[in-house]
N, C-alpha and C positions, 0 to 999 in steps of 0.2 A: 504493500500500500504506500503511494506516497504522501512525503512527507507535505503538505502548505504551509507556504510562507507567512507568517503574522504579517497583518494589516499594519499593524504599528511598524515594524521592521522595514518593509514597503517608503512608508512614508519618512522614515528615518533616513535613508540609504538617498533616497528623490531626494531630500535637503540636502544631504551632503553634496552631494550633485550638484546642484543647482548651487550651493554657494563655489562649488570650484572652477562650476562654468562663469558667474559671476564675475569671478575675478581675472580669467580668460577672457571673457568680454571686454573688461573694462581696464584690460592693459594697454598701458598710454594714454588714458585719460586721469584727470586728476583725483589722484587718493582726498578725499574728506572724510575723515576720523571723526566718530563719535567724541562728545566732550562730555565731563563728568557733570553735566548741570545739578542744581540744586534742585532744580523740580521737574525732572524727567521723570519717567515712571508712575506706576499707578497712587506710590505715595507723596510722591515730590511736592514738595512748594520754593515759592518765593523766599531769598532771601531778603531784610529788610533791607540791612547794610550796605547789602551789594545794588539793589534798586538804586539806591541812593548816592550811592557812584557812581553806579553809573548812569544816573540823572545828571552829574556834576560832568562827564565824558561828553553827554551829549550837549548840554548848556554850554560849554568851551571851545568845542571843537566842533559840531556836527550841526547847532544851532546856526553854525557858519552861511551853510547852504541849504539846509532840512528842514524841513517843518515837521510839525504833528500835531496836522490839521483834524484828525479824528478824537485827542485826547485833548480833555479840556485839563485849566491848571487845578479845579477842586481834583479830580481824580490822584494829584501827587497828595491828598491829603486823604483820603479814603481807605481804610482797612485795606489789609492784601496786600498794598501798592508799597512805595516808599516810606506813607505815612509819615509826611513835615507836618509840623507844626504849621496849622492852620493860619497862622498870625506870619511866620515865613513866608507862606506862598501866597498871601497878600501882598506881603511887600515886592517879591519875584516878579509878582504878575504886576504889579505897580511899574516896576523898573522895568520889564521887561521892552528892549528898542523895536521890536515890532509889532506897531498897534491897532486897533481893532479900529475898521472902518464902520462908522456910523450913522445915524439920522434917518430922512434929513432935521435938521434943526426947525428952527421960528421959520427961519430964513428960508426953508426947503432946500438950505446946502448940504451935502453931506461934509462930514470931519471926523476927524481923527483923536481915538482918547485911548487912554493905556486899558490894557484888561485885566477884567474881572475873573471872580474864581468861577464865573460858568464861561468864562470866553476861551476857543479853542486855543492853542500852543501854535501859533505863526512861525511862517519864515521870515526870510528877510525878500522876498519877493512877494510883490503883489499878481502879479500870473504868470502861466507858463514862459508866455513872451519875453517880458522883464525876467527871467530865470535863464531863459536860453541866450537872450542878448549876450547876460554878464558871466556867461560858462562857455561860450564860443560855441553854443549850437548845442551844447547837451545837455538834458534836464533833471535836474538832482531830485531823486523820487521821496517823494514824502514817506517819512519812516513808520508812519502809525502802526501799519499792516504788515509791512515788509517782513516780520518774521515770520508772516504766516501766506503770505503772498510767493516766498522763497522755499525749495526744497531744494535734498541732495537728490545729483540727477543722475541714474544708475539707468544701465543701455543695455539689460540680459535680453536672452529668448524671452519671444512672446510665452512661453510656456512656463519660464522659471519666476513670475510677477508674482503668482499665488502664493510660492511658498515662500518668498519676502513677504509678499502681504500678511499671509501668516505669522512669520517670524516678529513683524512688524508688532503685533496684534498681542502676542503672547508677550512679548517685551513691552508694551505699552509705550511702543516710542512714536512720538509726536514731535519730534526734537529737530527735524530735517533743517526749517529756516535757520535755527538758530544755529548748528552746523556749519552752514554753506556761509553761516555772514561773519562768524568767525573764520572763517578759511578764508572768506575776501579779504578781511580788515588785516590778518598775518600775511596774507600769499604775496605781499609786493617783495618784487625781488628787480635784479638786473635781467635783462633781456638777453638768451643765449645768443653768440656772436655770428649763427646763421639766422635771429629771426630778426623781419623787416618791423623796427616798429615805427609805427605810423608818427607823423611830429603831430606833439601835443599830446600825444597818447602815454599812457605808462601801463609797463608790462605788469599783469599779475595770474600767478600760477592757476587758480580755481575760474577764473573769468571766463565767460565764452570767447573764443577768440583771442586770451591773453591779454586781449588791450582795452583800455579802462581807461575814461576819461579824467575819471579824479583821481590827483595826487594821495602818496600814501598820507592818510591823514593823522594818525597816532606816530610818536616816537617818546622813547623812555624820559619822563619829566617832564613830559608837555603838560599834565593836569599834576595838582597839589593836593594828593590826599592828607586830611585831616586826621586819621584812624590809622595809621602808620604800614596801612597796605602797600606792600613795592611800588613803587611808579614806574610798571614797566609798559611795554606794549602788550604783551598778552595778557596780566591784570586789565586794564582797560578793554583790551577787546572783551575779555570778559562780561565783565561787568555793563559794557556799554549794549550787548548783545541780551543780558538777562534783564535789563530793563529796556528793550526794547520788544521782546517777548512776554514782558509781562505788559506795556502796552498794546501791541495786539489782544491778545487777552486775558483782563483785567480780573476776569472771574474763575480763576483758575482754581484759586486754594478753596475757593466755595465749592465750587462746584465738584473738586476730587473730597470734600467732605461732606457733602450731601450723597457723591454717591457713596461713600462706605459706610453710611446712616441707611442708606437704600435697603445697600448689601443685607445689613444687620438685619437690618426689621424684616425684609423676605427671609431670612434663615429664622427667625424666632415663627414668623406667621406660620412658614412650612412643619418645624416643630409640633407649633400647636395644633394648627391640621392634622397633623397624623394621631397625635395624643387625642383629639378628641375623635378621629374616626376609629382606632382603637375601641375606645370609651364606650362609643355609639354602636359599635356593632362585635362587642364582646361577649353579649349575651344572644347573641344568637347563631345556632345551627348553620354548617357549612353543609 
């Protein structure tokens, strides 16, 4: 009689596969590494400290050309997030040099006043136009989304997608932007001495194409942390990447604790369902 192969064994053997074709596929294209996030996974959250530097990354450096037209400034003050002092991000958004267009007035003019803690997070461009003018034609993307706007881009068989998807599923990673915008913000390097790079452009290793119109924009010392975190470039990427992932979304540590309140209360319901079908049909003849 023959022996059958386990089902499970089957699909053991297909992963392994499929991750060694994976990485046959994806020779010569660029490696991005998983990063140890603080809230990856099905228990991960937000760290506060790190929000908050990397609120100070963005504010320095990235405020430069970036907005974060989708996140208003109450939100740096809101549970989950950075959570400032309510009284700080009054005054932020007081000073803040890009300001909210408004009206019209008495007058039916429109003008211009600083914002409030429900006014969104500006750039320093009023539209795309004025953003392309003063970038020589290329448009710096509003970061609200961009961690989740962003994935790692992985080129297997049509066939091997599922059991990444799987793999994906069972690992509870949802991490992919955050990934790739780390890999952009380190991958600047020198351009190898056979590639053409275009003038005005700068090479970087994860980029489509290698060429990227903005300058590398982090280096060691460029921001002054107060909390005595290295001032390096990869702290900053860091950091500027987990608070920009926790801008995408906001509701993160709710929401991974509402569902393990879910979880619970289905395992106690289920319990009790059986205890009382038990109960209920104990006394009687099968």
């Amino acid at each position: 009689m023959k022996k059958r192969v386990p089902v499970t064994l089957l699909f053991a053997l297909a992963a392994v596969f499929a991750i060694t074709s994976v990485s046959a596929e994806e020779a010569g294209h660029p490696t991005i590494e998983r990063q140890p996030w603080s809230f990856s996974g099905f228990t991960g959250q937000f760290d506060r400290a790190q929000l908050q530097r990397g609120f100070q990354v963005y504010k320095e450096i990235c405020s430069n050309c970036h907005a974060l037209k989708h996140l208003d400034f109450r939100n740096l003050v809101q549970p989950g997030g950075p959570e400032f002092p309510e009284a700080a991000v009054k005054a932020l958004a007081k000073s803040w040099p890009n300001q909210i267009t408004d009206g019209p007035n008495d007058q039916g003019k429109m003008f211009e006043r600083p914002p409030l803690l429900s006014d969104p997070i500006l750039g320093p461009y009023k539209n795309d136009q004025e953003a392309r003018a003063a970038q020589n034609g290329a448009l710096p993307p509003d970061l609200s989304l961009v961690a989740r706007a962003r994935d790692v881009e992985r080129n297997p068989s049509w066939w091997i997608h599922p059991f990444l998807m799987l793999g994906d599923i069972a690992n509870g990673y949802q991490e992919g932007g955050a990934d790739y915008i780390y890999a952009l913000l380190t991958g600047f390097s020198d351009a190898p001495a056979d590639f053409k790079l275009v003038e005005g452009k700068f090479y970087n290793k994860v980029f489509p194409g290698h060429q990227i119109s903005m300058p590398p924009p982090l280096s060691d010392g460029a921001v002054a942390y107060q909390d005595g975190t290295p001032q390096t470039v990869d702290n900053y990427a860091h950091d500027v990447v987990a608070f920009l992932s926790w801008a995408a979304d906001p509701s993160l540590d709710t929401r991974k604790q509402i569902g393990w309140q879910v979880i619970l209360y289905l395992i106690v319901t289920t319990a009790l369902l059986y205890l009382g079908k038990k109960r209920i049909w104990a006394s009687i003849k099968h």
